[in-house]
C-alpha positions in Angstrom: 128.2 106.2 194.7 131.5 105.3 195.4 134.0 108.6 197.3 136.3 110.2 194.8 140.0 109.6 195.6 141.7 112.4 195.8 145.2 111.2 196.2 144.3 109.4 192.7 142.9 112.3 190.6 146.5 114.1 192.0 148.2 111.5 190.9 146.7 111.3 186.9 147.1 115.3 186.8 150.8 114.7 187.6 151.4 111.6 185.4 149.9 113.9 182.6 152.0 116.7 183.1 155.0 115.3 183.3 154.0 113.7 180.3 153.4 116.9 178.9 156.7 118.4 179.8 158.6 115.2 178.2 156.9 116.1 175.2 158.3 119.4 174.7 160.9 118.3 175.7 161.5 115.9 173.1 160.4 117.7 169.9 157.9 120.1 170.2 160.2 123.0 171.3 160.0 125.7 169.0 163.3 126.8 169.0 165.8 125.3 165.9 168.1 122.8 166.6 171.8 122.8 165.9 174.4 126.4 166.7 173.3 129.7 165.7 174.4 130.7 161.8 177.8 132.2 161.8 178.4 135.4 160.7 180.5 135.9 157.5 184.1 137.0 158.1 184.3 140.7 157.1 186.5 141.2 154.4 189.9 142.3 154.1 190.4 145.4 154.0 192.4 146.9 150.9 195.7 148.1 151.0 196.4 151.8 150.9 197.0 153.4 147.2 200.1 155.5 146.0 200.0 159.0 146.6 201.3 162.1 145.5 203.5 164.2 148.2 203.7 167.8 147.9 207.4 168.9 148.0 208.8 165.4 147.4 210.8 164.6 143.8 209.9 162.0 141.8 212.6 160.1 142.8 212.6 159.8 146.7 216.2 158.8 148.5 215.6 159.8 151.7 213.2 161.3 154.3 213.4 164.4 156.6 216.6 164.4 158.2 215.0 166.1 161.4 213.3 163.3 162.9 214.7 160.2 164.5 213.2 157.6 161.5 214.6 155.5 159.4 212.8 153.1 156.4 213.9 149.9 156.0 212.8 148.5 153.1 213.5 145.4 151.5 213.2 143.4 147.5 210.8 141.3 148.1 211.7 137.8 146.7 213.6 134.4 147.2 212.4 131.8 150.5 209.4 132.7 151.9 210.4 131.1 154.9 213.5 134.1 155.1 210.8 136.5 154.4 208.7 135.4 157.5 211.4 135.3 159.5 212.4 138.7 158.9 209.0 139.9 159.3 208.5 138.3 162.6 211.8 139.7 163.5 210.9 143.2 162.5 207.6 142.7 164.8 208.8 141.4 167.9 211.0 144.6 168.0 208.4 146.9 167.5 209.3 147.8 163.9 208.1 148.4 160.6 209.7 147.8 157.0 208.7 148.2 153.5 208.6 145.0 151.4 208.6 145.9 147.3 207.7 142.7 146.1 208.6 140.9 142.7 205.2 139.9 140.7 206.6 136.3 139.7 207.7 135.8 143.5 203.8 136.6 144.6 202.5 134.5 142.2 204.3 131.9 144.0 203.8 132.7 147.3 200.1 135.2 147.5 199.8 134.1 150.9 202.8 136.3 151.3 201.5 139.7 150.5 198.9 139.7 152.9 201.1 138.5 155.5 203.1 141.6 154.7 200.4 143.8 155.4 198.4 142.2 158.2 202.1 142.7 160.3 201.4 146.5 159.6 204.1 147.0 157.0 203.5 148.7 153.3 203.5 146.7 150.7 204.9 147.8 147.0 205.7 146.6 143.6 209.2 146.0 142.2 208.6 145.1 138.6 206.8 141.4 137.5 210.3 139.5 136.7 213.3 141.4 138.3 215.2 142.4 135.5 217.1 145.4 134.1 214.4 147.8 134.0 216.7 150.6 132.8 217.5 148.9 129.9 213.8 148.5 128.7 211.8 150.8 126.4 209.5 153.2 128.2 206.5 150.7 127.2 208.4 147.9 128.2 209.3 149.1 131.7 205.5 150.2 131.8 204.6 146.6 131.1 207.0 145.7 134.0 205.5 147.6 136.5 201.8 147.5 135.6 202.5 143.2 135.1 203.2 143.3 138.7 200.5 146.3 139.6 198.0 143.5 138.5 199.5 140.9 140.7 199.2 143.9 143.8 195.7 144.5 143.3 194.5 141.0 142.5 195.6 140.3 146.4 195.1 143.1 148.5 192.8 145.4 146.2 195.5 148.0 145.6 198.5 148.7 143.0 201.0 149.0 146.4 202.2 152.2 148.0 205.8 152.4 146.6 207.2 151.3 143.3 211.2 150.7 143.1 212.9 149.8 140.2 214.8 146.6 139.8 218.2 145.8 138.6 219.0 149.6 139.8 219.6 152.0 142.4 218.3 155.3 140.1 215.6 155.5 137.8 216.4 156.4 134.0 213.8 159.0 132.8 211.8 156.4 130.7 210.9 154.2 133.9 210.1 157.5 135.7 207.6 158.4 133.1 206.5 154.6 133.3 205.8 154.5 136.9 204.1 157.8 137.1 201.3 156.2 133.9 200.8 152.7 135.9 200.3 154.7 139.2 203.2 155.5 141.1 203.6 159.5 141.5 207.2 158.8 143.1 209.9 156.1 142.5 211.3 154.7 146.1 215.4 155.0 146.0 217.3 154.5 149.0 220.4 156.3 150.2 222.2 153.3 152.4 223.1 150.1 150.6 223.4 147.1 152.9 224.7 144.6 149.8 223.3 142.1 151.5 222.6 140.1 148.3 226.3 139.8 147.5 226.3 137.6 150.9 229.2 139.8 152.4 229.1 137.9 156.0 226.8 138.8 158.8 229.5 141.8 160.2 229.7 143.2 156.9 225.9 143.9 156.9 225.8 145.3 160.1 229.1 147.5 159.1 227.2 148.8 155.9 224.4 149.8 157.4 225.3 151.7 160.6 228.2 152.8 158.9 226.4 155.1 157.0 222.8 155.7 158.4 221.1 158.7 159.7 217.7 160.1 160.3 215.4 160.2 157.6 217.8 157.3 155.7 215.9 154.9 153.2 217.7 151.2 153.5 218.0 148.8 151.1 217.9 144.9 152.3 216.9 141.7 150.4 214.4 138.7 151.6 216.3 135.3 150.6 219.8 136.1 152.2 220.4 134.2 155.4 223.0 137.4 156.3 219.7 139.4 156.1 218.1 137.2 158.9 221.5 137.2 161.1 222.1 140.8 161.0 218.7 142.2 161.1 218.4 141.7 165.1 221.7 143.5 165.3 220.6 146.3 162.8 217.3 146.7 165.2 219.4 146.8 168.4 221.7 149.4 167.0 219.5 152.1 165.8 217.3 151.8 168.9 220.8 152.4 170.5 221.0 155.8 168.6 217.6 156.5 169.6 216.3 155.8 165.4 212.9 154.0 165.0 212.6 151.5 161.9 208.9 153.0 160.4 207.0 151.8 157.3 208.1 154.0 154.5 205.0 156.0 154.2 205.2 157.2 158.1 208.6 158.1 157.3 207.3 160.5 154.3 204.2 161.9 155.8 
């Protein structure tokens, strides 16, 4: 009988498990190929409803006059590259605005809406086409407003916080009854007119704002107006100079 060789067997136990190894290596692993599943994206959350508040009219033109808070809110049509500017503008300064946006303009720019509420600002409704609202029948304003309600809650799940009128700074009764059946306890006014949209010049802006605001003021500005972008820096720097903070609408109410 020939000696068993050690150093041999060794060597066959070693050459099999390696071979073993490479195995698992190359297939058998139980684990699944390729990146885990991702998780689905949570969705967005909707944008807050009107509201009814206690001790305010049904027209609203300003806010308390005892804190240091201003709205600035603005009609929310024309270049969406103004808008975003403005936005951005309103951000990097630490502010917040109120954008009442015209149903025809979001069907042509949706992206925009949620753009407008994702930067923390309210979002609100200012009648499907933009035209004399005053002039309508009470079912015709309601048509107006509840046209553009549909656009609102087709993109961010909710009618808007505010509804504002367009074409006019007051509300005639019939769009007050209007507003109040699609939704809206309270039509926004305002009480400072920048006439921005006449294109007035840059200084002129500026002058009709600050000429004229206090605390608890409610502003009106347009998107579209290159003035609007110009000034709105200016507007910001000013009323943090008179120690004012630009808030959304709502925080200026509640």
């Amino acid at each position: 009988m020939k000696p068993i060789d050690r150093r041999g067997v060794l060597r066959a136990g070693a050459t099999a498990a390696l071979a073993g190894a490479l195995a698992t290596a190359c297939g058998t692993d139980p684990r699944p190929a390729g990146p885990a599943p991702r998780r689905p994206a949570p969705a967005p959350v909707a944008a807050p409803a009107p509201r009814s508040l206690p001790g305010q009219p049904a027209e609203i033109v300003h806010g308390p006059r005892d804190r240091p808070r201003v709205a600035l809110t603005f009609h929310g049509q024309g270049d969406p590259a103004l808008a975003r500017t403005l936005l951005g503008q309103a951000e990097k300064a630490g502010a917040r605005v109120t954008v009442l946006a015209v149903g025809s303009w979001l069907d042509q720019h949706p992206d925009l809406a949620r753009r407008v509420l994702d930067g923390g600002h309210d979002l609100g409704n200012h009648t499907q086409r933009h035209i004399d609202v005053n002039g309508m029948t009470e079912t015709e304003a309601l048509d107006e407003i509840e046209a553009c309600a549909a656009r609102l809650r087709r993109l961010t799940g909710s009618i808007g916080t505010w509804f504002r009128p367009s074409r006019t700074q007051h509300a005639a009764p019939a769009v007050l009854r209007a507003a109040r059946r699609a939704g809206y306890p309270h039509v926004l006014s305002y009480d400072v007119d920048s006439l921005d949209f006449t294109s007035p010049g840059v200084p002129s802006v500026v002058r009709n704002v600050t000429g004229s605001v206090r605390a608890g003021s409610v502003v009106s500005l347009h998107f579209g107006y290159p003035d609007t972008a110009a000034a709105l820096p200016l507007l910001l720097a000013e009323l943090d100079r008179r120690g004012l903070r630009a808030v959304t609408t709502t925080e200026l109410l509640t």
